[in-house]
N, C-alpha and C positions, 0 to 999 in steps of 0.2 A: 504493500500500500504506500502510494507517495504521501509525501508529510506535506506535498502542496494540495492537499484534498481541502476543501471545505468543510466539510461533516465533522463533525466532531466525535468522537468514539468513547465508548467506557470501556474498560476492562475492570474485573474484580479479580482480586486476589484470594482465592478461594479454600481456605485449608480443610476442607472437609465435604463430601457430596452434600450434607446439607446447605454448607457455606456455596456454591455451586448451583443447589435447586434457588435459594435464596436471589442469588445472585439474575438468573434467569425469571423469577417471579417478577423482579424489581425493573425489570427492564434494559441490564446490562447488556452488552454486544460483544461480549467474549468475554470467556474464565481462562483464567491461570489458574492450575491445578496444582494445590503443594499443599503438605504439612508442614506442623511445625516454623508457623511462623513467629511463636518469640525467641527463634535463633536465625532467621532470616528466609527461613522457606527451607524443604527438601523434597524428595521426589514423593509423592504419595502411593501405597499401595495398589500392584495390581487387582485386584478387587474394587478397589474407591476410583481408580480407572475407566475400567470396565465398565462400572454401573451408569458413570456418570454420563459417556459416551452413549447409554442406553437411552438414558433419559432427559439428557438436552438440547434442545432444539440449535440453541445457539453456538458458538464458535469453539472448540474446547482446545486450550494449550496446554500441555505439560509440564511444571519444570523439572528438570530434571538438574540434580544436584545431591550427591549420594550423602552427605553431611554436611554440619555447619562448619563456621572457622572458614578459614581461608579459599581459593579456588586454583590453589598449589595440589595439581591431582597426584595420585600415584599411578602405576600401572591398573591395581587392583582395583581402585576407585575409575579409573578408565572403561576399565573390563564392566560393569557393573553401569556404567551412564551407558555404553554402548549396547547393552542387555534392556535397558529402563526404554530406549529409545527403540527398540524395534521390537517392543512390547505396544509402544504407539503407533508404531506403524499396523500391526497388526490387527489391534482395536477401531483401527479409523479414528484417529484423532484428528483434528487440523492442525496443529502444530506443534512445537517443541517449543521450549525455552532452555538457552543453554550458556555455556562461559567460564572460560579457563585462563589462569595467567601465568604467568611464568614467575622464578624468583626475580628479577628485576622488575616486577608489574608490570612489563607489558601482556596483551593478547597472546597466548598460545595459539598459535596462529595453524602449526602441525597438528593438535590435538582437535582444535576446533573443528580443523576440515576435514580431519576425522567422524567427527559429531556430526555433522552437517550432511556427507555422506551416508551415515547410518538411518537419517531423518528419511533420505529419500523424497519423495515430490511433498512431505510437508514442510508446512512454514516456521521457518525459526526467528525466534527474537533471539538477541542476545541481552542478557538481565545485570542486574546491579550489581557484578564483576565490573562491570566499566566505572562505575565509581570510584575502585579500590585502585584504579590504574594511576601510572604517574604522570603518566601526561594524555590526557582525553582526546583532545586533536590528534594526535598519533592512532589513537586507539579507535578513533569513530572512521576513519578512512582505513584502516586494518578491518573493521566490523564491515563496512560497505563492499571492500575486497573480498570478502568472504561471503558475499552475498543474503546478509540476511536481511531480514524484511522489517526490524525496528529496532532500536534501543531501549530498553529500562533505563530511566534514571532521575537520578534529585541533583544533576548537577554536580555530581560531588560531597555537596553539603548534608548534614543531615538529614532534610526535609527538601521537597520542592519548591515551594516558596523561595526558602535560602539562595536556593542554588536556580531560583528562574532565570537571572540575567546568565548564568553561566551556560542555562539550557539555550536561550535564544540563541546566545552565539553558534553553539554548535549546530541547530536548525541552520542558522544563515550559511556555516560550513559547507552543511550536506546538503543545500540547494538541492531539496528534492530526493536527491540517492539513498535517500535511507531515511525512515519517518524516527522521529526522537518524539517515546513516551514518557510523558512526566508521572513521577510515581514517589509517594511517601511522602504521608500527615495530609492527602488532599479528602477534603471535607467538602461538604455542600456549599458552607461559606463562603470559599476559597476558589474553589474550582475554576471557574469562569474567569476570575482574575487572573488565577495561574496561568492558563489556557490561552489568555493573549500578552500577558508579560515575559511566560516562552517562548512564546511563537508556536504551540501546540495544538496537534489538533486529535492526538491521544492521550487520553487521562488514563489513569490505573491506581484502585484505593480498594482497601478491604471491607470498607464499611459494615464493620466488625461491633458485637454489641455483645454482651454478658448474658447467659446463657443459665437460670437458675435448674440446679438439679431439680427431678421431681423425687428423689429420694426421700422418703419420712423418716431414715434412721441415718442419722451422719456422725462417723466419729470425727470427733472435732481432735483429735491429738494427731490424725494424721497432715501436716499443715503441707505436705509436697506431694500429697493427692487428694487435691479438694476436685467434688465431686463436679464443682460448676466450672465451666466452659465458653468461652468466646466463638462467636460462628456471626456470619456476613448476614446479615439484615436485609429483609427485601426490602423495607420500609425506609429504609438509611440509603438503599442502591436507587429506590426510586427518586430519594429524595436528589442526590446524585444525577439522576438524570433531568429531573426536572430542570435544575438548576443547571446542567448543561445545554439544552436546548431551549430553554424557555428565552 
Protein backbone atom coordinates (compact mmCIF):
# COMPACT_ATOMS: atom_id res chain seq x y z
CA UNK A 1 0.00 0.00 0.00
CA UNK A 2 1.47 3.44 -0.84
CA UNK A 3 1.75 5.81 2.07
CA UNK A 4 0.59 8.50 -0.75
CA UNK A 5 -3.11 6.91 -0.22
CA UNK A 6 -5.79 9.05 1.02
CA UNK A 7 -7.78 6.66 3.20
CA UNK A 8 -6.78 6.40 6.38
CA UNK A 9 -6.26 2.94 7.98
CA UNK A 10 -6.46 1.23 11.54
CA UNK A 11 -4.76 -1.46 12.57
CA UNK A 12 -5.13 -3.09 16.06
CA UNK A 13 -2.73 -4.79 17.81
CA UNK A 14 -4.38 -7.67 19.00
CA UNK A 15 -2.96 -10.09 21.62
CA UNK A 16 -5.59 -12.57 21.82
CA UNK A 17 -8.42 -13.86 19.31
CA UNK A 18 -10.74 -12.10 21.45
CA UNK A 19 -8.52 -8.81 21.35
CA UNK A 20 -8.88 -9.61 17.27
CA UNK A 21 -12.84 -10.52 17.40
CA UNK A 22 -12.90 -7.07 19.30
CA UNK A 23 -10.98 -5.56 17.05
CA UNK A 24 -13.17 -6.58 13.89
CA UNK A 25 -16.57 -5.66 15.96
CA UNK A 26 -15.11 -2.06 16.37
CA UNK A 27 -14.49 -1.48 12.93
CA UNK A 28 -10.77 -1.87 12.44
CA UNK A 29 -9.13 -2.72 8.86
CA UNK A 30 -6.58 -5.03 9.86
CA UNK A 31 -5.13 -7.12 13.03
CA UNK A 32 -1.75 -7.73 14.08
CA UNK A 33 -1.78 -10.97 15.70
CA UNK A 34 0.65 -11.31 18.93
CA UNK A 35 0.87 -12.20 22.44
CA UNK A 36 2.37 -10.94 25.13
CA UNK A 37 2.21 -7.42 24.62
CA UNK A 38 3.72 -6.10 28.01
CA UNK A 39 7.03 -7.29 26.79
CA UNK A 40 6.48 -5.93 23.26
CA UNK A 41 4.55 -8.51 21.38
CA UNK A 42 5.50 -12.37 20.37
CA UNK A 43 4.29 -14.71 18.00
CA UNK A 44 0.99 -16.03 19.15
CA UNK A 45 -0.08 -19.76 19.12
CA UNK A 46 -0.86 -21.85 16.36
CA UNK A 47 -4.30 -22.41 17.58
CA UNK A 48 -5.04 -18.52 18.25
CA UNK A 49 -3.96 -18.47 14.46
CA UNK A 50 -5.91 -20.74 13.07
CA UNK A 51 -9.16 -19.79 14.63
CA UNK A 52 -8.62 -16.35 14.08
CA UNK A 53 -8.16 -16.78 10.25
CA UNK A 54 -11.48 -18.75 10.66
CA UNK A 55 -13.34 -16.17 11.87
CA UNK A 56 -12.22 -12.79 10.57
CA UNK A 57 -13.48 -11.10 7.80
CA UNK A 58 -10.90 -8.45 7.91
CA UNK A 59 -7.12 -8.21 7.09
CA UNK A 60 -5.05 -10.77 9.43
CA UNK A 61 -1.01 -10.14 10.01
CA UNK A 62 1.01 -12.03 12.13
CA UNK A 63 3.90 -11.08 14.06
CA UNK A 64 6.17 -13.06 14.21
CA UNK A 65 8.97 -12.73 16.81
CA UNK A 66 9.83 -15.87 18.96
CA UNK A 67 10.71 -13.80 22.28
CA UNK A 68 11.02 -10.49 23.89
CA UNK A 69 14.53 -8.54 24.57
CA UNK A 70 16.36 -7.61 21.75
CA UNK A 71 15.86 -8.74 17.69
CA UNK A 72 19.71 -10.00 17.94
CA UNK A 73 18.26 -13.73 16.59
CA UNK A 74 20.20 -16.96 16.93
CA UNK A 75 20.05 -19.66 14.50
CA UNK A 76 17.48 -21.42 16.70
CA UNK A 77 15.29 -18.55 17.18
CA UNK A 78 15.67 -18.28 13.11
CA UNK A 79 14.63 -21.91 12.77
CA UNK A 80 11.42 -21.23 14.65
CA UNK A 81 10.35 -17.57 12.94
CA UNK A 82 10.88 -19.44 9.69
CA UNK A 83 8.45 -22.56 11.03
CA UNK A 84 5.90 -19.42 12.67
CA UNK A 85 5.98 -18.10 9.19
CA UNK A 86 4.99 -20.85 6.85
CA UNK A 87 2.43 -21.89 9.45
CA UNK A 88 0.91 -18.50 7.87
CA UNK A 89 1.25 -19.21 4.84
CA UNK A 90 -0.49 -22.34 5.23
CA UNK A 91 -3.45 -20.96 7.29
CA UNK A 92 -4.18 -18.11 4.67
CA UNK A 93 -3.05 -15.25 6.53
CA UNK A 94 -2.49 -11.85 4.79
CA UNK A 95 0.54 -11.02 6.05
CA UNK A 96 3.44 -11.28 8.38
CA UNK A 97 5.03 -8.85 10.56
CA UNK A 98 8.79 -9.35 10.93
CA UNK A 99 12.51 -7.63 11.99
CA UNK A 100 15.87 -8.53 12.75
CA UNK A 101 19.06 -6.49 13.59
CA UNK A 102 22.31 -7.18 13.62
CA UNK A 103 24.91 -6.34 16.68
CA UNK A 104 25.65 -2.98 15.21
CA UNK A 105 21.79 -2.09 14.94
CA UNK A 106 21.46 -2.20 11.66
CA UNK A 107 18.68 -4.36 9.44
CA UNK A 108 19.62 -7.85 9.05
CA UNK A 109 19.24 -7.52 5.96
CA UNK A 110 20.60 -11.67 5.01
CA UNK A 111 18.03 -12.92 7.66
CA UNK A 112 15.31 -10.63 6.67
CA UNK A 113 15.27 -11.86 3.04
CA UNK A 114 15.31 -14.85 4.41
CA UNK A 115 11.94 -14.16 6.30
CA UNK A 116 10.53 -12.42 3.43
CA UNK A 117 11.14 -15.57 1.27
CA UNK A 118 9.49 -17.95 3.73
CA UNK A 119 6.20 -15.32 3.63
CA UNK A 120 5.81 -16.03 0.03
CA UNK A 121 3.02 -13.95 -1.84
CA UNK A 122 2.04 -12.47 1.79
CA UNK A 123 2.49 -9.09 2.81
CA UNK A 124 5.12 -8.07 5.31
CA UNK A 125 5.54 -5.06 7.43
CA UNK A 126 8.60 -4.63 9.15
CA UNK A 127 7.68 -3.73 13.15
CA UNK A 128 9.22 -1.62 15.97
CA UNK A 129 12.86 -3.29 15.28
CA UNK A 130 13.34 -0.20 13.34
CA UNK A 131 13.16 1.97 16.38
CA UNK A 132 15.89 0.17 18.01
CA UNK A 133 18.09 0.83 14.88
CA UNK A 134 20.89 3.48 14.86
CA UNK A 135 20.26 5.21 12.21
CA UNK A 136 16.50 5.15 10.76
CA UNK A 137 17.29 6.76 7.25
CA UNK A 138 19.67 3.99 6.67
CA UNK A 139 17.28 1.55 7.90
CA UNK A 140 13.99 2.71 6.18
CA UNK A 141 15.76 2.57 2.45
CA UNK A 142 17.22 -1.06 3.79
CA UNK A 143 13.30 -1.84 4.75
CA UNK A 144 12.10 -0.55 1.18
CA UNK A 145 15.10 -2.69 -0.56
CA UNK A 146 13.78 -5.54 0.90
CA UNK A 147 10.51 -4.95 -0.33
CA UNK A 148 8.13 -4.75 2.38
CA UNK A 149 4.84 -3.01 2.40
CA UNK A 150 5.11 -0.77 5.65
CA UNK A 151 6.96 0.30 8.71
CA UNK A 152 5.90 0.11 12.49
CA UNK A 153 6.97 2.97 14.33
CA UNK A 154 6.86 5.87 17.08
CA UNK A 155 9.72 7.58 15.56
CA UNK A 156 12.19 6.22 17.78
CA UNK A 157 10.78 7.90 20.61
CA UNK A 158 8.72 6.28 23.02
CA UNK A 159 5.30 7.07 21.93
CA UNK A 160 4.08 8.41 18.44
CA UNK A 161 3.30 11.75 19.23
CA UNK A 162 7.04 12.19 20.58
CA UNK A 163 8.41 10.91 17.63
CA UNK A 164 5.79 12.46 14.92
CA UNK A 165 8.17 15.02 13.56
CA UNK A 166 10.66 12.25 13.38
CA UNK A 167 8.00 10.18 11.49
CA UNK A 168 7.13 12.86 8.83
CA UNK A 169 10.41 13.05 7.87
CA UNK A 170 10.93 9.70 7.06
CA UNK A 171 7.22 9.74 5.17
CA UNK A 172 8.97 12.61 3.08
CA UNK A 173 12.04 10.14 2.79
CA UNK A 174 10.09 7.25 1.36
CA UNK A 175 8.13 9.47 -1.03
CA UNK A 176 5.66 6.98 -1.41
CA UNK A 177 8.03 3.55 -1.52
CA UNK A 178 7.18 2.37 1.42
CA UNK A 179 3.94 3.50 3.70
CA UNK A 180 5.21 4.45 7.43
CA UNK A 181 2.72 3.31 10.30
CA UNK A 182 2.49 5.39 13.36
CA UNK A 183 2.01 3.16 16.31
CA UNK A 184 2.39 3.55 20.24
CA UNK A 185 0.17 5.59 23.05
CA UNK A 186 -2.37 6.56 19.86
CA UNK A 187 -5.69 7.06 21.53
CA UNK A 188 -8.89 8.41 20.14
CA UNK A 189 -7.78 11.86 21.38
CA UNK A 190 -4.71 11.99 19.49
CA UNK A 191 -5.18 10.02 16.57
CA UNK A 192 -6.18 12.51 13.92
CA UNK A 193 -3.57 14.94 15.07
CA UNK A 194 -0.94 12.20 14.92
CA UNK A 195 -2.11 11.24 11.55
CA UNK A 196 -1.27 14.76 9.98
CA UNK A 197 1.70 15.89 12.18
CA UNK A 198 3.38 12.57 10.58
CA UNK A 199 2.27 12.70 7.51
CA UNK A 200 0.37 9.26 8.12
CA UNK A 201 -2.17 7.68 6.64
CA UNK A 202 -1.72 4.21 8.86
CA UNK A 203 -2.56 4.29 12.56
CA UNK A 204 -1.89 1.08 14.79
CA UNK A 205 -3.16 1.07 18.73
CA UNK A 206 -4.37 -1.77 20.92
CA UNK A 207 -7.19 -0.14 22.20
CA UNK A 208 -6.79 -2.28 25.02
CA UNK A 209 -9.01 -2.14 28.40
CA UNK A 210 -9.16 -4.25 31.62
CA UNK A 211 -10.74 -7.24 31.60
CA UNK A 212 -12.59 -8.25 35.14
CA UNK A 213 -12.36 -12.07 35.83
CA UNK A 214 -15.77 -13.62 36.39
CA UNK A 215 -14.13 -15.95 38.99
CA UNK A 216 -16.14 -15.81 42.43
CA UNK A 217 -13.07 -17.51 44.36
CA UNK A 218 -9.74 -15.53 43.88
CA UNK A 219 -6.64 -16.06 45.88
CA UNK A 220 -5.54 -12.99 46.47
CA UNK A 221 -1.71 -14.19 47.61
CA UNK A 222 -1.06 -15.13 44.32
CA UNK A 223 -0.06 -11.40 43.02
CA UNK A 224 1.87 -12.79 39.60
CA UNK A 225 -1.22 -14.45 38.52
CA UNK A 226 -4.03 -12.23 38.83
CA UNK A 227 -6.95 -13.77 37.32
CA UNK A 228 -7.94 -10.22 35.29
CA UNK A 229 -6.69 -9.60 31.96
CA UNK A 230 -6.27 -6.68 29.36
CA UNK A 231 -7.87 -7.44 25.77
CA UNK A 232 -8.66 -4.77 22.73
CA UNK A 233 -12.20 -3.02 23.17
CA UNK A 234 -14.56 -2.85 20.28
CA UNK A 235 -15.96 0.14 21.97
CA UNK A 236 -12.32 1.97 22.27
CA UNK A 237 -11.47 0.46 18.37
CA UNK A 238 -14.79 2.05 17.26
CA UNK A 239 -14.01 4.80 19.00
CA UNK A 240 -10.69 4.98 17.18
CA UNK A 241 -12.21 4.83 14.04
CA UNK A 242 -14.71 7.23 14.42
CA UNK A 243 -12.35 9.65 15.23
CA UNK A 244 -10.25 8.79 12.38
CA UNK A 245 -12.77 9.25 9.74
CA UNK A 246 -15.15 11.46 11.03
Amino acid sequence: MSAAMSARMLEISANSLGSALAAQAGGADRVELCENLGEGGTTPSYGSIAVARDRLRIALYVLIRPRAGDFLFDESECAVMRADIENCVRLGCDGVVIGALDARGDIDIALCRELIAAAGPLGVTFHRAFDAVRDQSTALEAAIGLGCERILTSGGANDAWSGADRIAALSEQAGGRIALMAGAGVTAHNIVALAQRAKVHELHASAKAPRRSAMAYRNEALAGLSPDWVQSDAQRVAELVAALRG
